[in-house]
FIKOLKOL-351883 format. One line per field, with one value per residue: residue in three letters; x, y, z of N, C-alpha, C, CB in turn; residue number from 0. Coordinates in nm, 4 decimals. Glycine has a CB too. Example, Ala and Ser with C-alpha at 12.3 -4.5 7.8 and 13.67 -1.06 7.14 Angstrom:
BEGIN
drenvex	(ALA/SER)
npx	(1.3190/1.2850)
npy	(-0.5690/-0.2250)
npz	(0.7800/0.7080)
capx	(1.2300/1.3670)
capy	(-0.4500/-0.1060)
capz	(0.7800/0.7140)
cpx	(1.3200/1.2900)
cpy	(-0.3300/0.0030)
cpz	(0.7800/0.7870)
cbpx	(1.1308/1.4084)
cbpy	(-0.4473/-0.0598)
cbpz	(0.9046/0.5725)
marmar	(0/1)
This chain:
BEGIN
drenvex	(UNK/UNK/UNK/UNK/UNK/UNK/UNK/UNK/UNK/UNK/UNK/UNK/UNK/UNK/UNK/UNK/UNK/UNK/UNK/UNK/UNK/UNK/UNK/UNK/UNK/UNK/UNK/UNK/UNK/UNK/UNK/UNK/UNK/UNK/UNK/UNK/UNK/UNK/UNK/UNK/UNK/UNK/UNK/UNK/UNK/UNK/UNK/UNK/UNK/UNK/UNK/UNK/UNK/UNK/UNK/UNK/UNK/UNK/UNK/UNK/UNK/UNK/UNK/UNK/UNK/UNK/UNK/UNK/UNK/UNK/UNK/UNK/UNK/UNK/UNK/UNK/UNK/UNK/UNK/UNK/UNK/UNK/UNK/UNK/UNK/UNK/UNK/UNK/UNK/UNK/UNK/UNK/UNK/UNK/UNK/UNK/UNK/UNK/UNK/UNK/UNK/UNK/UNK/UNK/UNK/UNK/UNK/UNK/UNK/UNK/UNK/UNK/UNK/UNK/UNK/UNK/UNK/UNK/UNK/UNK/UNK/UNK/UNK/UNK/UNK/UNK/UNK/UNK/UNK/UNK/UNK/UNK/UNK/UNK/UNK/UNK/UNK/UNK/UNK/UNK/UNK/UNK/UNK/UNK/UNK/UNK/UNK/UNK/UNK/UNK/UNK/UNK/UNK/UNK/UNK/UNK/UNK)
npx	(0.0839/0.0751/0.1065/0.0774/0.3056/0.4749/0.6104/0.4334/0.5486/0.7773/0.9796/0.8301/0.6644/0.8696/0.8329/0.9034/0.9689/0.9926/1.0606/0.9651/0.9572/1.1048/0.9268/0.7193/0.8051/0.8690/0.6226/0.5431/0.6974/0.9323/1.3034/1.3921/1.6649/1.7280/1.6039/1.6964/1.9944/1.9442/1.8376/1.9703/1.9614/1.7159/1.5036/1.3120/1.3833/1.5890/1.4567/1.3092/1.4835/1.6132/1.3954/1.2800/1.5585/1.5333/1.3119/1.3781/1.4908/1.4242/1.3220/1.3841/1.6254/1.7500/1.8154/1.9379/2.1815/2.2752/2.3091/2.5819/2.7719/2.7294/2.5867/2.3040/2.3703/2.2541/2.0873/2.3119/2.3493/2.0613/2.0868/2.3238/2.1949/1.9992/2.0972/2.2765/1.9964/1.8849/2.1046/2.0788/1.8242/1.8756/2.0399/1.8538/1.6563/1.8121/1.8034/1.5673/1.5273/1.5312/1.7399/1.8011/1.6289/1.2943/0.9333/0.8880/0.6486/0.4803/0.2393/0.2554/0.3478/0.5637/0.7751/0.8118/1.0114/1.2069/1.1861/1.0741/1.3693/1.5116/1.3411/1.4467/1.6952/1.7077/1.5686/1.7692/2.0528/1.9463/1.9439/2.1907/2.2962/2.4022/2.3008/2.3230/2.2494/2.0279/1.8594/1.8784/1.8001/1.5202/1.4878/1.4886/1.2418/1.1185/1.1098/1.0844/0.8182/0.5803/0.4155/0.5600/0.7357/0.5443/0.3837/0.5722/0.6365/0.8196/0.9452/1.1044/1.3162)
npy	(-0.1181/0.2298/0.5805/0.9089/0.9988/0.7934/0.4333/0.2075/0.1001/0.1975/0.4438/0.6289/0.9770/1.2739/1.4376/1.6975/1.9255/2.1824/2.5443/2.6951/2.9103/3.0709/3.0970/3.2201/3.4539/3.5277/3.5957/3.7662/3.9925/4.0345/4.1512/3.9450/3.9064/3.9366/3.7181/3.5423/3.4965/3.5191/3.2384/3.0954/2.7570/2.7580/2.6827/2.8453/3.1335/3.1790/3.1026/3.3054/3.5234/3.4817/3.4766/3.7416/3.8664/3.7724/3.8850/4.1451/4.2025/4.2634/4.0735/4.1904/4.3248/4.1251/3.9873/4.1298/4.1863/3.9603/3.8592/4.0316/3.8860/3.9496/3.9964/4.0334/4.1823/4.1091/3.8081/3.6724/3.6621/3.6066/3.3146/3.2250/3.2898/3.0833/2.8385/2.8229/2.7924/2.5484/2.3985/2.3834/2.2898/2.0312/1.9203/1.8691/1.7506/1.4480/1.4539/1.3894/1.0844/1.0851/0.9494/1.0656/1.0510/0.9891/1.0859/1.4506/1.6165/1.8990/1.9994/1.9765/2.2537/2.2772/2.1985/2.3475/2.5369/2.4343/2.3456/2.6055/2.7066/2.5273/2.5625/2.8902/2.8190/2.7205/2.8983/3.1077/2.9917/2.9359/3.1588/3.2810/3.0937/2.8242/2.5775/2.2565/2.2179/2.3740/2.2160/1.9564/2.0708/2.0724/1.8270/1.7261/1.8752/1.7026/1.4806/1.5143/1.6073/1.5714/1.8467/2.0598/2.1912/2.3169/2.4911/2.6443/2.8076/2.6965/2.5290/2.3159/2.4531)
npz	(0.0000/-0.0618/0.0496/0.0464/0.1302/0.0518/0.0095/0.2783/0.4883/0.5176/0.6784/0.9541/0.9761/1.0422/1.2969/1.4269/1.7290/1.7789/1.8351/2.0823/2.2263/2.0447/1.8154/1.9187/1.9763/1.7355/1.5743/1.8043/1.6931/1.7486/1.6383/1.3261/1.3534/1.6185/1.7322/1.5926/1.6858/1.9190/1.9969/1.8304/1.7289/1.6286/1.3494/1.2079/1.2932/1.1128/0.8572/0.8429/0.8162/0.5656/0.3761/0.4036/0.3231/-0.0282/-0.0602/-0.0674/-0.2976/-0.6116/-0.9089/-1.1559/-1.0915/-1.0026/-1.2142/-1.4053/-1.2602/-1.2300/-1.5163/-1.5453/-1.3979/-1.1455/-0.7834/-0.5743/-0.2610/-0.0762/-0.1982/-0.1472/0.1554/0.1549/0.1052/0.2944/0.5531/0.4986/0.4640/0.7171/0.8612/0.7170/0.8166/1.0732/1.1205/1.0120/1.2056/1.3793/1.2965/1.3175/1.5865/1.6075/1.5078/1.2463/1.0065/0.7618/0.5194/0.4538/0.5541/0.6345/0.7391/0.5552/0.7138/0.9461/1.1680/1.3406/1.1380/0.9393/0.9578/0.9137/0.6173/0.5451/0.4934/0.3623/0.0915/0.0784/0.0271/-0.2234/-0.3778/-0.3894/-0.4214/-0.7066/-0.7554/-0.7781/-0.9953/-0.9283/-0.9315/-0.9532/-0.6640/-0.6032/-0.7530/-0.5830/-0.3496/-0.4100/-0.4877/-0.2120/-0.0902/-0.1858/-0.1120/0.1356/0.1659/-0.0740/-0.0891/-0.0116/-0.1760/-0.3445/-0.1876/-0.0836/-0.3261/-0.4836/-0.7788/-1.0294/-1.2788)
capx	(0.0000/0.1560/0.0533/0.1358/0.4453/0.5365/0.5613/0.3638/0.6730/0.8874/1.0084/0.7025/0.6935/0.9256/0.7671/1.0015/0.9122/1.0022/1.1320/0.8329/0.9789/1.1203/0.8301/0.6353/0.8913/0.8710/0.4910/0.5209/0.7244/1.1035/1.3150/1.4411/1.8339/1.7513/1.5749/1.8299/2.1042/1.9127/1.8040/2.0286/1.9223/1.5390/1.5726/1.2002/1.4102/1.6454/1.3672/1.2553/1.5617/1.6438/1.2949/1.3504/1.6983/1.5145/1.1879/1.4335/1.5299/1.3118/1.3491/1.4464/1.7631/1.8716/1.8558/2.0162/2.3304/2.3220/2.4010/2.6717/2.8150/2.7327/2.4660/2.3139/2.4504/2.0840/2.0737/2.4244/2.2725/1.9976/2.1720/2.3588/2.0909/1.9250/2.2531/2.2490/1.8934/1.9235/2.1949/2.0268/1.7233/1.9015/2.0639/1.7190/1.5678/1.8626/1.7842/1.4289/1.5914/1.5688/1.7633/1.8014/1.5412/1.1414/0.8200/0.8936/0.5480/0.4493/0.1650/0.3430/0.3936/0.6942/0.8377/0.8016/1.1065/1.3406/1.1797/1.1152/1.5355/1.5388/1.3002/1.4496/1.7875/1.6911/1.5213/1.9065/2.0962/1.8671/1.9618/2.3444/2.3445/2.4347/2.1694/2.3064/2.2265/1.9025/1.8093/1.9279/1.6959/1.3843/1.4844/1.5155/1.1626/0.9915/1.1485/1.0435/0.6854/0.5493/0.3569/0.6359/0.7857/0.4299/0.3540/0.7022/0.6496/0.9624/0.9592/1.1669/1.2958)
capy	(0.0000/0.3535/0.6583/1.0150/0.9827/0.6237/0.3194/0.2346/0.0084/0.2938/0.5240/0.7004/1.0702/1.3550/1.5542/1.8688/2.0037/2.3621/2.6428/2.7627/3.0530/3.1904/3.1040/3.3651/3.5868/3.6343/3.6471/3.9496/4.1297/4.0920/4.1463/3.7656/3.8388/3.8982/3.5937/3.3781/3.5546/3.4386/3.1276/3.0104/2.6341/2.7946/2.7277/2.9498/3.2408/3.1643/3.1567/3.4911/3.6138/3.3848/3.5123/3.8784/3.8956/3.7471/4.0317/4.2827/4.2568/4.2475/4.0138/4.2331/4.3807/4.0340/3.9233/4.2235/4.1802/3.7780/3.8617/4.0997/3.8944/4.0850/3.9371/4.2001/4.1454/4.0509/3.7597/3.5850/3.6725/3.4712/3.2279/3.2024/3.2668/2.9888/2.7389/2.8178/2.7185/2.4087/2.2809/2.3646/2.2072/1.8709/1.8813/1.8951/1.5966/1.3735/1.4240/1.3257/0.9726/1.1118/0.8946/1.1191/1.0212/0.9691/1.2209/1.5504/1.6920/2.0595/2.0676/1.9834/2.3690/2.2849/2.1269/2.4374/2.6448/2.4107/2.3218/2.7039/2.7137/2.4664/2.6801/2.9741/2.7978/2.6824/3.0086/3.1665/2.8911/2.8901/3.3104/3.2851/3.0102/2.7040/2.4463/2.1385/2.2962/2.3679/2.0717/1.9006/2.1109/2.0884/1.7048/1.7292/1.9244/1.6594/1.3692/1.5534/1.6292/1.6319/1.9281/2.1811/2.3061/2.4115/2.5809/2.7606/2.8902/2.6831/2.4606/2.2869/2.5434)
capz	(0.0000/-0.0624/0.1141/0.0312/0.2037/0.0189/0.1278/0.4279/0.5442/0.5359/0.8156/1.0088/0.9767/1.1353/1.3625/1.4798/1.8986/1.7656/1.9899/2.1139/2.2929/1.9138/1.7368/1.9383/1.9924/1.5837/1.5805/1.8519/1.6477/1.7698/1.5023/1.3192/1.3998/1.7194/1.7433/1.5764/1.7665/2.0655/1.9839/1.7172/1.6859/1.5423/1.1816/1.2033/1.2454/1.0037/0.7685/0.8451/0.7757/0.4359/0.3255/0.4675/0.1951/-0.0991/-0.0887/-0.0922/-0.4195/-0.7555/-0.9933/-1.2771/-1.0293/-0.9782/-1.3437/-1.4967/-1.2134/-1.2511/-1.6146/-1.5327/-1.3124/-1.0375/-0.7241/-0.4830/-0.1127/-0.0456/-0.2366/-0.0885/0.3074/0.1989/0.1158/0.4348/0.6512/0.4387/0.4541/0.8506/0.8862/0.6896/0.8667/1.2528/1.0718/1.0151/1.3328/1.4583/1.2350/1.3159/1.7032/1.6309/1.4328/1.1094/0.9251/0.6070/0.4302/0.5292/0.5594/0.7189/0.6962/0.6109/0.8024/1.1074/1.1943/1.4044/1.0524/0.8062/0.9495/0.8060/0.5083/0.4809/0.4592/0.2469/-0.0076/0.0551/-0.0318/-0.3365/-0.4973/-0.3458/-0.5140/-0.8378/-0.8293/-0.8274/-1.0694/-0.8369/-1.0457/-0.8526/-0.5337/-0.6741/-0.7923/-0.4511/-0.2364/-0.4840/-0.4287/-0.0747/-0.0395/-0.2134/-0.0280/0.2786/0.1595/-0.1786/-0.1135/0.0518/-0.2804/-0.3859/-0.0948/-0.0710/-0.4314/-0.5709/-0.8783/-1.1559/-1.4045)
cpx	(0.0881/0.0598/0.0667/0.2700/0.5441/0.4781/0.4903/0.4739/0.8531/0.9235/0.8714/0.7748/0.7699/0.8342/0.8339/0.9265/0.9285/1.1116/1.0667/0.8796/1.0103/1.0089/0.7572/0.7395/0.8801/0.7079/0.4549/0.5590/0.8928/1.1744/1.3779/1.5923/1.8354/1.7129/1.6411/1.9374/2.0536/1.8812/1.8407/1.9991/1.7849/1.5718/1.4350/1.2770/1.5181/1.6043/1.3248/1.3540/1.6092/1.5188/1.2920/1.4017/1.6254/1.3759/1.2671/1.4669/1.4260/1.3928/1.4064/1.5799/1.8155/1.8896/1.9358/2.1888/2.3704/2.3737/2.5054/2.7509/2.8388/2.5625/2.4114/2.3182/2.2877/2.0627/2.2002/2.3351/2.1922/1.9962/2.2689/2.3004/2.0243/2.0134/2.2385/2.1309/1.8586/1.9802/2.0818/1.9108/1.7851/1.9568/1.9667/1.6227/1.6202/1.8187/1.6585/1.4261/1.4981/1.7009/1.8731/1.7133/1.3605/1.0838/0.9083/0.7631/0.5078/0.3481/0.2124/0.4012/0.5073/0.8088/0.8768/0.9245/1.2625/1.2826/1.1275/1.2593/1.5163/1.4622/1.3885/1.6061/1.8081/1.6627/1.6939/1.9939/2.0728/1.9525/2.0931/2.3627/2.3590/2.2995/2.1924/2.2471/2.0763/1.8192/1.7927/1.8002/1.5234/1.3951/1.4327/1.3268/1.0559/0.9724/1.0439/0.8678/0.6734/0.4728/0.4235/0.6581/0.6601/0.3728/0.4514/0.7307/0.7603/0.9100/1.1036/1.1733/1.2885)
cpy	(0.1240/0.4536/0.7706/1.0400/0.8557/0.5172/0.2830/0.1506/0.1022/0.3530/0.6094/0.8813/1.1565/1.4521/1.6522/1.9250/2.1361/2.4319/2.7103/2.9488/3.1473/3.1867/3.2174/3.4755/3.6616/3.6778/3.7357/4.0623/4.1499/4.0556/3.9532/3.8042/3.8661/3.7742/3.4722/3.4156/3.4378/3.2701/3.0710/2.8929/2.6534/2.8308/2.8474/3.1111/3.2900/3.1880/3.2778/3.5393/3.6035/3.4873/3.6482/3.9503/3.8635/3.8317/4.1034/4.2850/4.1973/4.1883/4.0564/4.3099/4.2380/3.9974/4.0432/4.2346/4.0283/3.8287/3.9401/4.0127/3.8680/3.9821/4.0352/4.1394/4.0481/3.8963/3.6486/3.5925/3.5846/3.3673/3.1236/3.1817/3.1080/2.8554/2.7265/2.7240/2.5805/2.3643/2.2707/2.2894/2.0282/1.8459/1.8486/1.7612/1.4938/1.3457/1.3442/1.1788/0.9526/1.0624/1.0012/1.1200/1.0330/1.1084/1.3150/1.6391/1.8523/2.1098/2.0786/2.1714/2.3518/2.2683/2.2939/2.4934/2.5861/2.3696/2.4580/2.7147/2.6682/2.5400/2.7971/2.9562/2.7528/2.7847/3.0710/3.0793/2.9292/3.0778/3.3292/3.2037/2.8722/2.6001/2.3225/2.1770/2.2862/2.2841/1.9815/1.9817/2.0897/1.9032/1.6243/1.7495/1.7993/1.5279/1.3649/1.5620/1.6867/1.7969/2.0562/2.2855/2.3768/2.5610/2.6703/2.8224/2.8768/2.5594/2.4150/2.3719/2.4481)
cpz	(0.0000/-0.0325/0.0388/0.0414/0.1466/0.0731/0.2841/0.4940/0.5605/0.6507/0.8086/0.9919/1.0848/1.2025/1.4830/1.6138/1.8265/1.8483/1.9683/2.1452/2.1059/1.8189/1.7935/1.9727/1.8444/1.6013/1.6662/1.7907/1.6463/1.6038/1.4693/1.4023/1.5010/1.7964/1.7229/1.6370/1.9260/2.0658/1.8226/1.6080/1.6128/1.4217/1.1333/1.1829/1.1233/0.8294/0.7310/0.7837/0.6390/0.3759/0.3206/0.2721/0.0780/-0.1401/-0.0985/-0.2048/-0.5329/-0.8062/-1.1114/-1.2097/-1.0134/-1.1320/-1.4156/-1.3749/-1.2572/-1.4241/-1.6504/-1.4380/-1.1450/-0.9593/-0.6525/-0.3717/-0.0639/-0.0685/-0.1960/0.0590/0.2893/0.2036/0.2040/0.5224/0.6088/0.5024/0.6457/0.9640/0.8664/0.7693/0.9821/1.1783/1.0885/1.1137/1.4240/1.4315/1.3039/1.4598/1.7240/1.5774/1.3197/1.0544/0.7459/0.5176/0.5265/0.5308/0.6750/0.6508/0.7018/0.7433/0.9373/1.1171/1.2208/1.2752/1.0019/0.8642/0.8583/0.6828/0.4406/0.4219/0.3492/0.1214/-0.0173/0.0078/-0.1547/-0.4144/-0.4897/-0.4657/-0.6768/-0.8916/-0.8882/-0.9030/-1.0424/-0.8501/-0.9934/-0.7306/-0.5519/-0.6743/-0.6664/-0.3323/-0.2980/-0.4675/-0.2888/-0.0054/-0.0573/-0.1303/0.0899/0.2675/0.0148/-0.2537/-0.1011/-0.0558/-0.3359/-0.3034/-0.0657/-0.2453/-0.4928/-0.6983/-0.9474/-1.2273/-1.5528)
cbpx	(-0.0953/0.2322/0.0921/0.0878/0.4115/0.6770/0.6503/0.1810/0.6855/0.8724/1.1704/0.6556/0.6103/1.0278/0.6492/0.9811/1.0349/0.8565/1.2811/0.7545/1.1665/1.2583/0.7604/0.5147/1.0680/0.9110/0.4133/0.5842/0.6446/1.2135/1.4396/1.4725/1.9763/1.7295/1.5000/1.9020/2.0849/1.7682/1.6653/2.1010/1.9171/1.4282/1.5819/1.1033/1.4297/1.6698/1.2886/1.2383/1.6547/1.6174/1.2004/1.5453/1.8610/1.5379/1.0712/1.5368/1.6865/1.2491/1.2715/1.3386/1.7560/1.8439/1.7182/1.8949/2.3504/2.1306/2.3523/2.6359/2.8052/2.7002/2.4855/2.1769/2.5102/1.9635/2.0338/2.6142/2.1956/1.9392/2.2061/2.4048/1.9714/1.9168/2.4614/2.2277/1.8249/1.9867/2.3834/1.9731/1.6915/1.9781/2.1267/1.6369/1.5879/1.9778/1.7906/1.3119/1.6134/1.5668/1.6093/1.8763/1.5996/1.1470/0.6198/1.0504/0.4700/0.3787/0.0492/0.5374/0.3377/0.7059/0.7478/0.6555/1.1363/1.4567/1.1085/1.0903/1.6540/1.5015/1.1682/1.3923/1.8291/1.6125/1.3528/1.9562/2.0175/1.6181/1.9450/2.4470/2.4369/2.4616/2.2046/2.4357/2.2953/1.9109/1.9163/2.1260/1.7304/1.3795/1.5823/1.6478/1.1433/0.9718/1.3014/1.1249/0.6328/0.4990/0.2635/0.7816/0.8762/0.3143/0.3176/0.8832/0.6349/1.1247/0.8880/1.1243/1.4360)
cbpy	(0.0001/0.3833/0.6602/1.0771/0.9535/0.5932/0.2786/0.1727/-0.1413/0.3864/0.6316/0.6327/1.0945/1.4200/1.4957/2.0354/1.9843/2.4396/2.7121/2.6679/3.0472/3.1667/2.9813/3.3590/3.5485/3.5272/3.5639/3.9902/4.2410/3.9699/4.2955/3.6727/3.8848/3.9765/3.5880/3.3217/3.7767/3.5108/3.1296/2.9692/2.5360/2.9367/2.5346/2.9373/3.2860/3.0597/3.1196/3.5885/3.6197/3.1693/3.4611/3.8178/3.7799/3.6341/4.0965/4.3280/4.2201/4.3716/3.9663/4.3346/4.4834/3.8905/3.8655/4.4183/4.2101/3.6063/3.8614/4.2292/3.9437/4.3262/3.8187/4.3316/4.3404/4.1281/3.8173/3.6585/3.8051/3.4491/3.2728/3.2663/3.4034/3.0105/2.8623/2.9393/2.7681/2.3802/2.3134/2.5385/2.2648/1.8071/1.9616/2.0477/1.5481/1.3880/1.5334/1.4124/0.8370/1.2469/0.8335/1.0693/0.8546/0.9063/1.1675/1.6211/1.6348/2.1324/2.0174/1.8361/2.4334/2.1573/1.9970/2.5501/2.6948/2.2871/2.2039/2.7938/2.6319/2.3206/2.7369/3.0520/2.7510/2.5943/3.1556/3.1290/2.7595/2.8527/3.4368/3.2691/3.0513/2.7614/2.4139/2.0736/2.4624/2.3753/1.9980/1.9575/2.2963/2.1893/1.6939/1.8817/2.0598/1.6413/1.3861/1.7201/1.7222/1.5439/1.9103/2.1377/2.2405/2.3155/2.5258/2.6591/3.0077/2.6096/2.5244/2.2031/2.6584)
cbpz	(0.1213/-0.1954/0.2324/0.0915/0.3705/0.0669/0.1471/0.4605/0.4029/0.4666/0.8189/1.2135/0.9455/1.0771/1.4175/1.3303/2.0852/1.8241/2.0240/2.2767/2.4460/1.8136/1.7224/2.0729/2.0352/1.3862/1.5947/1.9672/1.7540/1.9317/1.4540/1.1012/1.3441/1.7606/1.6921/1.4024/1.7837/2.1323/2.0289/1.7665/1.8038/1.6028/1.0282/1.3636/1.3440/1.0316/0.7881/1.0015/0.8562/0.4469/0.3784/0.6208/0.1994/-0.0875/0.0198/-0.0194/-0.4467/-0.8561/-1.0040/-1.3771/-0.8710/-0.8648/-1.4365/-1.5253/-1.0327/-1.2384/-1.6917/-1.4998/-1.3466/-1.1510/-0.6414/-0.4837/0.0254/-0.1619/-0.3249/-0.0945/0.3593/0.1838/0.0769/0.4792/0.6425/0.2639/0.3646/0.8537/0.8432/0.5948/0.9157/1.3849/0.9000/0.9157/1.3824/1.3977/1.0628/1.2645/1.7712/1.5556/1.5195/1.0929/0.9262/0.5399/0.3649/0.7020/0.6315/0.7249/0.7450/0.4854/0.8035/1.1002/1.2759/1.5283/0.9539/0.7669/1.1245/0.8515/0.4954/0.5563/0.5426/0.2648/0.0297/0.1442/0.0230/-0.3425/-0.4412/-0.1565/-0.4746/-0.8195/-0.7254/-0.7413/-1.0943/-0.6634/-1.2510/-0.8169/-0.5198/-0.7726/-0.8951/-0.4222/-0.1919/-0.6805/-0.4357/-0.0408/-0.0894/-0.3666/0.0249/0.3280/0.2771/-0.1946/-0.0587/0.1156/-0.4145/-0.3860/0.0085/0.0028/-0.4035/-0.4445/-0.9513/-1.2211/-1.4108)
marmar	(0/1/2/3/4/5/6/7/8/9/10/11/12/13/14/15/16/17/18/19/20/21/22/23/24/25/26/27/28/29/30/31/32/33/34/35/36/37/38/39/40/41/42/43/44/45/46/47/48/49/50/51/52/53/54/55/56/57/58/59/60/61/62/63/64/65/66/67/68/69/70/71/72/73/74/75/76/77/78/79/80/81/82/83/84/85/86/87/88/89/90/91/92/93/94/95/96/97/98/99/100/101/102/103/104/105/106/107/108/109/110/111/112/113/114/115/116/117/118/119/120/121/122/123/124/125/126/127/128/129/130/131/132/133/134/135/136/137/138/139/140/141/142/143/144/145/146/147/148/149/150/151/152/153/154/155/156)
């Protein structure tokens, strides 16, 4: 029998505790880098901030520097921030015995901050050029949940 998720003989889904305290600390209002400053291991604020860097710049300012070249500072940060989040993200799966592989579901709220990263490392990636990378997180999202990359507004070019 196959599920959404695969095999039903497969590994059972991830389900991520959070860090409650930074999750509402963003939804009051504090800013993200003081949130990930403070609470580092929250790939949630990581997100914020990944997501943050990648609104700041229009699409027709990154494509007219990407073909010069040229990236706007914006667009590396999110990148980092992104790269940051990921990792504390998988440090975070592995504790829960994540494996590498198996469901990490969106709806699971606690889930989305790292599989925000992971989106917001992939559109980052996809901007500077870095197409394995790319590819690898648009892999990664679907592994994790077929539905994530839809809902984080990433695709296959």
């Amino acid at each position: 029998m196959v599920t959404s998720f695969g095999d039903l003989l497969g590994p059972p889904p991830t389900l991520l505790t959070g860090d409650d305290d930074a999750e509402s600390e963003l939804l009051n209002g504090v800013p993200p880098a003081t949130v990930a400053a403070g609470s580092p291991t929250a790939s949630i604020a990581w997100a914020y901030l990944a997501e943050a860097e990648l609104e700041s710049v229009t699409e027709a300012e990154t494509e007219v520097l990407a073909q010069a070249g040229d990236f706007p500072p914006a667009v590396v940060a999110a990148y980092a921030y992104a790269r940051t989040g990921y990792h504390r993200g998988l440090d975070q799966l592995r504790r829960h015995g994540w494996k590498g592989y198996g469901p990490v579901p969106w709806e699971h709220q606690q889930n989305q901050g790292f599989l925000r990263c992971v989106g917001a490392l992939a559109r980052a990636a996809q901007i500077i050029g870095e197409e394995d990378e790319y590819l690898r997180c648009l892999d990664l999202l679907n592994d994790c949940d077929p539905r994530a990359a839809e809902h984080l507004g990433v695709s296959p070019s």
